[in-house]
C-alpha positions in Angstrom: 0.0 0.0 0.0 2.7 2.3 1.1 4.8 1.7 -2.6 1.1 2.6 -4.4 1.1 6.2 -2.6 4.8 6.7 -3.9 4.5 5.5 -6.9 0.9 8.1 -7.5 3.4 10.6 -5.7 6.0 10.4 -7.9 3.4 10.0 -11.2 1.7 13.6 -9.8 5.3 15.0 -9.0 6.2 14.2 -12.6 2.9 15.3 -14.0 3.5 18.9 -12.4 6.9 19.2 -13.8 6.3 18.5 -17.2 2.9 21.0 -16.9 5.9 23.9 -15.4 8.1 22.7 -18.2 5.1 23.4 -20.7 4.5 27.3 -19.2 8.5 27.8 -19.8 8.2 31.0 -22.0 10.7 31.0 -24.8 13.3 34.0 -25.5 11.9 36.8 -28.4 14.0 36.2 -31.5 16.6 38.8 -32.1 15.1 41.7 -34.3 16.8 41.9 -38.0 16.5 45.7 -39.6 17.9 46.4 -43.4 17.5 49.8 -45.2 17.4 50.0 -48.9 15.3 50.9 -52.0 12.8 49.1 -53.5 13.7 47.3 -57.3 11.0 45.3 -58.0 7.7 44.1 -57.0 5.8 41.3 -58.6 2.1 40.0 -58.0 1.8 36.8 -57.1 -1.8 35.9 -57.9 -3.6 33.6 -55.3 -4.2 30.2 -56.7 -8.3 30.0 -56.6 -9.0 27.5 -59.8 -7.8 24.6 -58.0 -11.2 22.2 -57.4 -9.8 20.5 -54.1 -7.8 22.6 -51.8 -7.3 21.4 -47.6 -10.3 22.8 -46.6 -12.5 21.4 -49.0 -10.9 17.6 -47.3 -11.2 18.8 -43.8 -14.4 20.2 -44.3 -15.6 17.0 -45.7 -14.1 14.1 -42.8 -15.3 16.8 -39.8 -19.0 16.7 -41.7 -18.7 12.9 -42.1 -17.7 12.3 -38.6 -20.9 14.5 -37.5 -23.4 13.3 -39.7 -22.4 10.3 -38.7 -23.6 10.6 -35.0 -27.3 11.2 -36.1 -29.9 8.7 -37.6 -29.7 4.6 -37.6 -29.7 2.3 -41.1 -29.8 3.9 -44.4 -30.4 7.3 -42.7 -27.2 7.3 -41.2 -25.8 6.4 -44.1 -27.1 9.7 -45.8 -26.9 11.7 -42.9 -23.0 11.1 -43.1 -22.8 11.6 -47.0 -25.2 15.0 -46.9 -22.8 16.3 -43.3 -19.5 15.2 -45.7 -20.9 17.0 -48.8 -22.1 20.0 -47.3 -18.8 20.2 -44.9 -16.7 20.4 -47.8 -18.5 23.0 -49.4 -18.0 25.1 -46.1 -14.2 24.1 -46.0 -13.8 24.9 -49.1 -15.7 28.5 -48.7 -13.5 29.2 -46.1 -10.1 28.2 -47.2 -11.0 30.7 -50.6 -11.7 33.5 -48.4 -8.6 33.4 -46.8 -6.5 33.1 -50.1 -5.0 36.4 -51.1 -2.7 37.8 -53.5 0.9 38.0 -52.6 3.9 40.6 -53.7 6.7 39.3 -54.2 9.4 42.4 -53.0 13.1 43.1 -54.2 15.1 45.4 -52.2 18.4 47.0 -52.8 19.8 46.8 -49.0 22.7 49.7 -48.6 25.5 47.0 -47.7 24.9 46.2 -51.7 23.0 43.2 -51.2 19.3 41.9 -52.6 16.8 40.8 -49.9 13.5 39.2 -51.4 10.3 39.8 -49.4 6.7 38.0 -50.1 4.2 40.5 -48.5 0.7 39.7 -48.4 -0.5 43.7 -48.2 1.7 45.7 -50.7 0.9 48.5 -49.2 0.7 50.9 -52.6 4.8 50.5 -52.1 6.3 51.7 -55.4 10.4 50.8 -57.7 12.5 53.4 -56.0 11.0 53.8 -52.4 13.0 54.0 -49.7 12.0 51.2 -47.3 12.7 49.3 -44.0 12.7 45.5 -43.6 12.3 44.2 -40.0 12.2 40.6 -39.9 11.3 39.7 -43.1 8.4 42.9 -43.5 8.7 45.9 -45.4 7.9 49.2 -43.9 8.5 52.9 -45.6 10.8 54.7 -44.0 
């Protein structure tokens, strides 16, 4: 009897550490800052013509698995085909409206190097601005 409560001790000890360990924060990445002039900026257009994208396949098992809990025989059956079919048509909503557009940014840093930024806002940047990039995002100086 007396091992059992050490051995739940230890388990609970060991439980607790591992849930500190968990709340360890970790230590902010070093900020990187070039300066330089824009050279070129190219669209990248968001690729909307595909027919099956993630969310379309996510959509679909999650509406599946959820029909699935409803109705007995042939109805569940249907149930799980209609929650698939209509959960892919709401994955597939959602993973379109959150496809956007890219720019693709080339910037002339002053130490003579090229940096190449993909933004997702191009911010009406234009060739020739002077710009700031801080961790990989441009910002006009």
């Amino acid at each position: 009897m007396n091992a059992m409560n050490a051995w739940k001790r230890w388990v609970m000890l060991m439980v607790g550490a591992l849930a500190l360990v968990g709340c360890a924060t970790q230590p902010a990445p070093p900020t990187v800052t070039y300066y330089g002039t824009i050279e070129n900026i190219q669209l990248i257009p968001a690729d909307r013509s595909g027919p099956v994208n993630v969310g379309s396949v996510i959509g679909g098992i999650a509406g599946g698995v959820i029909g699935y809990q409803f109705g007995g025989g042939v109805g569940k059956g249907l149930l799980t085909a209609a929650g698939a079919g209509l959960g892919a048509l709401a994955g597939n909503a959602i993973q379109k409206s959150q496809e956007r557009d890219q720019y693709r940014i080339t910037v002339r840093l002053d130490n003579g190097g090229t940096l190449v930024v993909s933004e997702v806002d191009q911010q009406e940047f234009r060739v020739g601005d002077r710009v700031r990039v801080v961790n990989n995002r441009v910002f006009r100086v």
